[in-house]
N, C-alpha and C positions, 0 to 999 in steps of 0.2 A: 290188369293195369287199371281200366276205370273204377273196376268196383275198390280196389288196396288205396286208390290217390281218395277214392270218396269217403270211403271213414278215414283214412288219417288225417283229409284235410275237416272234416267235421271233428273231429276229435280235436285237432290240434285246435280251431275255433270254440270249443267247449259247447261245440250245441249236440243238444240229442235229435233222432229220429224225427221227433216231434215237433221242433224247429224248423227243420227245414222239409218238410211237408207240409211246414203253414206257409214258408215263404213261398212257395213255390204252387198252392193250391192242390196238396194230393194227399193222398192220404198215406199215413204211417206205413203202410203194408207197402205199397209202393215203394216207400224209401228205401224196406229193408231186403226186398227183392235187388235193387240195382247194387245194392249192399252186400247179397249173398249172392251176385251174377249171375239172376235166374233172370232176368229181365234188364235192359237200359233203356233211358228215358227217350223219349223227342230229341230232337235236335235246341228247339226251343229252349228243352228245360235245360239241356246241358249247355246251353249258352249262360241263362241263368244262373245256374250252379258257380259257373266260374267265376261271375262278374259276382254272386254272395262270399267266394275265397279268393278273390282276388288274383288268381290265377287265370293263364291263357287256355281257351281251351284246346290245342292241343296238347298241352300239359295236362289237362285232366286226364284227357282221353290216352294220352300213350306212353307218359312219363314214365319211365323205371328207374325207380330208388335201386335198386341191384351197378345198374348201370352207370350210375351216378354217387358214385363211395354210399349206398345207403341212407342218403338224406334224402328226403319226402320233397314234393313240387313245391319247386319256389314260388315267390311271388311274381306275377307280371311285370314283363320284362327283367329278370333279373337270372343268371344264367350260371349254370356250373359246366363249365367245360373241363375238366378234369384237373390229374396235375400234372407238373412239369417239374423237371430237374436241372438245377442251374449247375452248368457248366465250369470247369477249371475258371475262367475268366469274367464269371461271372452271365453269362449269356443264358438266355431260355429259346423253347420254343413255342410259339404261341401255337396253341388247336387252331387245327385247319377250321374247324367250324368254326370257331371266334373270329378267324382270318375271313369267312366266306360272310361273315352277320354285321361286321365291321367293316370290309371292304377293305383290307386292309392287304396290300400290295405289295411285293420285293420294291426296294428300293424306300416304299414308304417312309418318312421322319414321324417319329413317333416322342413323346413327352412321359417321363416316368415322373408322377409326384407321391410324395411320400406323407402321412400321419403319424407321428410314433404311437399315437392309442389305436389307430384302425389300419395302417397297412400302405400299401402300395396299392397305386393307379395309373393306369397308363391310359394314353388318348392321343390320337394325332395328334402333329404337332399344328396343321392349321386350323384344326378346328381350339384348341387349345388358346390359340395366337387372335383368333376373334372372338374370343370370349373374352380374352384381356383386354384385346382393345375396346370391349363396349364397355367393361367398368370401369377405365380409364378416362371416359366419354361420360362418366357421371358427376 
């Protein structure tokens, strides 16, 4: 897990080895040890690591792309909970874990809005409803 999230997300950043052994004050060899899961870092650096990919670190440390239709660690805060299958009527069902990170409760009112270039989003409906009232407040 650490070692596959640590070069794809150096990879996908385009930095080599040699980058991020400066950022992080180590040397090369080190890098490519936690690289080939002969060794992992400090706690420290793997804080560091994440805050140079912008990812959480438990995402570094335990993420699986297998588990997750094969896309690499998202960025911070930003979450793939699988997928879903809409219903004769039109209905989904949301991941329990979305439901558990969301708070999001039987009975909840929920707001669907739409993009036609980016998609659908949904959001309670009162957190949604004080968002409008502050820009209406401007």
């Amino acid at each position: 897990m650490f070692k596959d999230n640590l070069v794809q997300l150096r990879k996908l950043q385009q930095m080599t080895q040699e980058d991020i052994a400066d950022k992080l004050g180590v040397t090369r060899q080190s890098v490519a040890k936690w690289e080939a899961g002969e060794s992992i870092p400090d706690l420290d650096k793997c804080k560091q690591l994440a805050e140079i990919f912008g990812v959480s670190l438990d995402d570094l440390a335990n993420y699986e792309s297998e588990e997750n239709m094969g896309i690499g660690v998202p960025p911070k805060g930003k979450h793939i909970f699988g997928m879903v299958t809409v219903g004769d009527k039109g209905q989904i069902v949301i991941p329990a874990k979305a439901r558990k990170l969301f708070k999001i409760s039987s009975g909840d009112r929920l707001v669907v809005l739409g993009d036609e270039s980016q998609g659908i989003a949904i959001m309670k409906a009162d957190n949604f409803l004080q968002m409008a009232n502050m820009i209406s407040k401007l």
